[in-house]
C-alpha positions in Angstrom: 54.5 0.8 96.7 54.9 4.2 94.7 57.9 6.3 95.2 57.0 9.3 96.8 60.2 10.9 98.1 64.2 10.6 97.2 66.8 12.4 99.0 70.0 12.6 98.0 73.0 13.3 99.7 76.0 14.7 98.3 79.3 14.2 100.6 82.1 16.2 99.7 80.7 17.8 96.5 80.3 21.3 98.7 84.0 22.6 97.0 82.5 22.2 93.7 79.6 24.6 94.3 81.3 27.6 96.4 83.7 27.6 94.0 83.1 29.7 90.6 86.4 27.8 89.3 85.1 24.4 90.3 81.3 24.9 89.7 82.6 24.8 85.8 82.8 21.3 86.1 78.5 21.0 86.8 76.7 20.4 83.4 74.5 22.3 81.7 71.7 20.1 82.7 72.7 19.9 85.8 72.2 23.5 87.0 69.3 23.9 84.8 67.3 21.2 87.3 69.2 23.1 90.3 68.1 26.3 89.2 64.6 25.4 89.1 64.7 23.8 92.6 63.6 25.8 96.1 67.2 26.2 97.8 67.8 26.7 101.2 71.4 27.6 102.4 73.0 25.4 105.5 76.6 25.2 105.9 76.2 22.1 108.8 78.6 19.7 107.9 78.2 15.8 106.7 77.9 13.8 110.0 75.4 16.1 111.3 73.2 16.5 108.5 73.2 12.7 108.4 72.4 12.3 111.8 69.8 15.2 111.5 68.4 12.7 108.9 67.9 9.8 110.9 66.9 11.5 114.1 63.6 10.8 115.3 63.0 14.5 116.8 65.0 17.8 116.3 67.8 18.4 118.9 70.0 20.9 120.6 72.8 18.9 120.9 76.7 20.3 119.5 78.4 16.7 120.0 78.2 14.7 117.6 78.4 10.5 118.7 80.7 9.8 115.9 82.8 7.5 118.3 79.5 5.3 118.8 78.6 4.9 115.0 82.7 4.0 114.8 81.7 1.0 117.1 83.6 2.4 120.7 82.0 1.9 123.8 80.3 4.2 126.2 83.3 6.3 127.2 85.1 6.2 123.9 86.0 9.2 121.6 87.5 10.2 118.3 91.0 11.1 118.9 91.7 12.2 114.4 95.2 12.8 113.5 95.6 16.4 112.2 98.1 18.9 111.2 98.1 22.3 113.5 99.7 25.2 111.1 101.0 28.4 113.4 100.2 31.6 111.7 101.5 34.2 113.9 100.2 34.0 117.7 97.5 30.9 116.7 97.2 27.8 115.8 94.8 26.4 112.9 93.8 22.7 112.4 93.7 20.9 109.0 92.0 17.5 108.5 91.2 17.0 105.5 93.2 15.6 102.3 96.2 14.5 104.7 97.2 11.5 102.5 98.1 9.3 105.7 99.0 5.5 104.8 97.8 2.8 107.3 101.7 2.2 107.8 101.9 5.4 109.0 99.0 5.9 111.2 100.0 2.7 112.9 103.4 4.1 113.5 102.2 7.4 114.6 99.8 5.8 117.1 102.2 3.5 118.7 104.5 6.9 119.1 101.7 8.2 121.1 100.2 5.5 122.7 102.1 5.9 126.3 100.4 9.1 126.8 96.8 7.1 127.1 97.9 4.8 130.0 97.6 7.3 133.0 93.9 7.7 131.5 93.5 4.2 130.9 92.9 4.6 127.5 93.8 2.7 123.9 94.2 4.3 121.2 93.2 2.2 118.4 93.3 3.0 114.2 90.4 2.4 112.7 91.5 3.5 109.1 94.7 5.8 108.2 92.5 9.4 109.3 89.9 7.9 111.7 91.8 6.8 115.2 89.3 5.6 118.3 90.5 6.6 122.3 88.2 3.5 124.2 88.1 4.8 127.8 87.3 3.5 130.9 85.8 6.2 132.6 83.7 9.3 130.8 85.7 11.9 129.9 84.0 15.0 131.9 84.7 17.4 129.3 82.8 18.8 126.1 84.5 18.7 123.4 84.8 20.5 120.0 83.4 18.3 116.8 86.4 18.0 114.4 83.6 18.5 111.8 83.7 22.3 110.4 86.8 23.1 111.7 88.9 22.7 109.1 91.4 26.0 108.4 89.6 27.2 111.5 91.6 28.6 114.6 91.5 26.6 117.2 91.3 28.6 120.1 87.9 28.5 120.9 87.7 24.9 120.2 89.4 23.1 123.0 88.0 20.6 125.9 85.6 22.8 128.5 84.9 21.2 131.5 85.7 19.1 134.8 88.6 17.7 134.0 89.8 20.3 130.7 93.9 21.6 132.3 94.4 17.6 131.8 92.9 17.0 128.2 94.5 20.0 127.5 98.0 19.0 128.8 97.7 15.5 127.4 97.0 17.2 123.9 100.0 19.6 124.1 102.2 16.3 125.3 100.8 14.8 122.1 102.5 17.3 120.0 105.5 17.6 121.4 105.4 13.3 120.7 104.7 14.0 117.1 107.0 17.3 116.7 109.5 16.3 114.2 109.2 12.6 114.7 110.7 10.1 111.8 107.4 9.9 110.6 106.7 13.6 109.6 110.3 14.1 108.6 109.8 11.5 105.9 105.9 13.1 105.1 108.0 16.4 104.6 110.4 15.4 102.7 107.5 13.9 100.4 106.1 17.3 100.2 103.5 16.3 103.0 102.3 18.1 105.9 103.4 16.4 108.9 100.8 14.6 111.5 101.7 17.2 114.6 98.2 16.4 116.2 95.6 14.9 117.6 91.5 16.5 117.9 89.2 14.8 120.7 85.5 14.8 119.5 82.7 12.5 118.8 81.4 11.5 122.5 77.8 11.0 122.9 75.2 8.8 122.3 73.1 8.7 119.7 69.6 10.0 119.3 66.4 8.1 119.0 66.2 7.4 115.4 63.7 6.9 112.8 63.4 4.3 110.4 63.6 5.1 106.7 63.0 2.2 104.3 65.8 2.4 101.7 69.0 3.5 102.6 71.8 3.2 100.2 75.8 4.4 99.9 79.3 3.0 100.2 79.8 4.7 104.0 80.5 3.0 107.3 78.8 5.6 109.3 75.8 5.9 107.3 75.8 1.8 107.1 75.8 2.3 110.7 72.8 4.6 111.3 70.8 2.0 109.3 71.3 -0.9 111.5 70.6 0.9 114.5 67.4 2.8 113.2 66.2 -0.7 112.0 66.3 0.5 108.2 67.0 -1.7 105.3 70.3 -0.9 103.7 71.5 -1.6 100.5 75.0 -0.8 99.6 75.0 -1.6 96.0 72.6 0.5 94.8 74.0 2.6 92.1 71.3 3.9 89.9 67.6 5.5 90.4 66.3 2.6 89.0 67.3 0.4 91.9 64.8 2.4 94.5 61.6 0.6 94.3 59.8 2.3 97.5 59.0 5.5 99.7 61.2 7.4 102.0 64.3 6.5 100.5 68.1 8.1 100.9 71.0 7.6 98.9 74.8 8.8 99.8 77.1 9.6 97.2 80.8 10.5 98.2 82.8 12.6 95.9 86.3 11.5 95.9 88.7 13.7 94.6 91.7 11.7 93.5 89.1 10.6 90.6 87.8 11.7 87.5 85.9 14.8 88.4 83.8 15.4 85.5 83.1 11.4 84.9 81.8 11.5 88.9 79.5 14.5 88.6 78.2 13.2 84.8 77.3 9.4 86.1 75.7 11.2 88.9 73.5 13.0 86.5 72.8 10.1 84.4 72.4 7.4 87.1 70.3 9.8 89.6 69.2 13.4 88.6 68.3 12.9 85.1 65.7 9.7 86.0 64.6 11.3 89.4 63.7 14.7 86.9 61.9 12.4 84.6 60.1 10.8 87.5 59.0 14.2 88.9 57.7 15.4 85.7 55.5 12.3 85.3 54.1 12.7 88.5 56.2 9.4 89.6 58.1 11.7 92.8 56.4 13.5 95.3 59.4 15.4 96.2 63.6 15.2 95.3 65.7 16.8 98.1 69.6 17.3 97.0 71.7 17.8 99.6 75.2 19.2 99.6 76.7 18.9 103.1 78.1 22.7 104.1 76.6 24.1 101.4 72.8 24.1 101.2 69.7 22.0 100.4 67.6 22.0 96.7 63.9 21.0 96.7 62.5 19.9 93.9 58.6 18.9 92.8 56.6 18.0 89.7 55.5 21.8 89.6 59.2 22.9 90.1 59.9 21.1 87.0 57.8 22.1 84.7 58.4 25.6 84.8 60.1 26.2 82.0 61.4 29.6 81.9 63.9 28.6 84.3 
């Protein structure tokens, strides 16, 4: 089967981009192929693009059923260390870049973990910044997706609903649990920011989802999507070469503790140079690339061949 369509998603690589510092780092090449490309600004965030992707039809929804693609059950939710910072009468939340060792997240949890029982609730760590609350009955709330939020205030954020003076209570208990704990006195005195919080999010189910039939990328969540939408997923695909049919996705995570300009140059090589080639040949129908809370670029054989971009 020909290859007709590629999209490419780029997680974590929106810093580079809104940054003119940063976007120094892009090659040449690079932002010639962008420049020629149809872009269209969106500043929705990585889970719910990815979702968007595999969702069957469009929808309303603002929860996003992270705690369902992290394997909880029907009540479960997220419950993601943070760090709160006051500045003056607010509070804003920070999740990103926390630098938390399994060692501590384990000690952290069990620090909290009494607060759960009178909701008959575990708190479980998943991996150092992704934590799962496995309920037994729903929660009766809405709550805000940790997604986006980061630097944000967070007083329009907190649990609406039924049952929201106890999810709020419980939240503030959690902090005063954490509040200058062994833990975060050691994480300061490494120059850390402590782990003063919890954020409640990701309850929902997920949407009907369509199949796509190549689905590649070193992510849990996106491995996820592709078993429950039925799509075959192939998690050592590196390079363009490897995609061999239609309707095809590939996830590439920037991580920033690595080379940054080694990352963004085997990206070019392994994936936007080939897919160019391919365009201009008439070998792609279409390249989408797109860059999670920053925007998406279209590319076709037309787009790149116009050469007095």
């Amino acid at each position: 089967m020909s290859r007709t369509s590629l999209t490419l998603v780029l997680a974590d690589y929106a810093f580079l981009f809104a940054s003119d510092i940063n976007r120094s780092f892009i090659p040449a090449n690079l932002n010639r192929w962008l420049n020629k490309a149809q872009f269209e600004a969106n500043d929705a965030g990585y889970y719910q693009q990815l979702i968007e992707l595999f969702s069957a039809r469009p929808s309303s929804s603002n929860s996003l059923p992270l705690a369902a693609l992290r394997g909880g059950r029907a009540n479960s939710i997220c419950a993601d260390p943070c760090y709160l910072h006051p500045d003056r009468d607010k509070l804003r939340l920070f999740y990103q870049d926390l630098d938390i060792s399994m060692e501590e997240a384990q000690a952290l949890c069990e620090r909290v973990q009494g607060l759960f029982d009178e909701f008959g609730a575990r708190l479980t760590v998943l991996t150092s910044e992704q934590w799962l609350l496995e309920l037994e009955q729903p929660a009766e709330v809405e709550f805000s997706k940790l997604e986006g939020l980061h630097g944000q205030t967070v007083s329009g954020f907190l649990p609406k609903g039924a049952t929201e003076r106890d999810w709020i209570r419980l939240w503030n208990e959690v902090q005063m649990a954490l509040f200058d704990c062994p833990e975060n006195q050691a994480r300061e005195a490494q120059g850390k920011v402590p782990i003063n919080s919890l954020w409640f999010w990701g309850q929902g189910t997920l949407p009907d989802l369509k199949r796509w039939l190549h689905v590649s990328g070193g992510d849990e969540v996106l491995k996820k999507l592709a078993e429950e939408s039925h799509s075959l997923f192939l998690p050592d695909a590196s390079t363009y070469g490897q995609i061999n049919t239609d309707n095809a996705m590939h996830v590439i995570v920037f991580d920033k503790q690595q080379d940054w300009q080694l990352q963004i140059e085997t990206f070019s090589q392994d994936w936007l140079t080939p897919a160019f080639q391919a365009l201009k040949h008439w070998q792609l129908k279409e390249l989408k690339v797109i860059v999670p809370e920053w925007g998406c670029y279209r590319l076709t054989p037309l787009k790149s061949w116009q050469f007095w971009l």
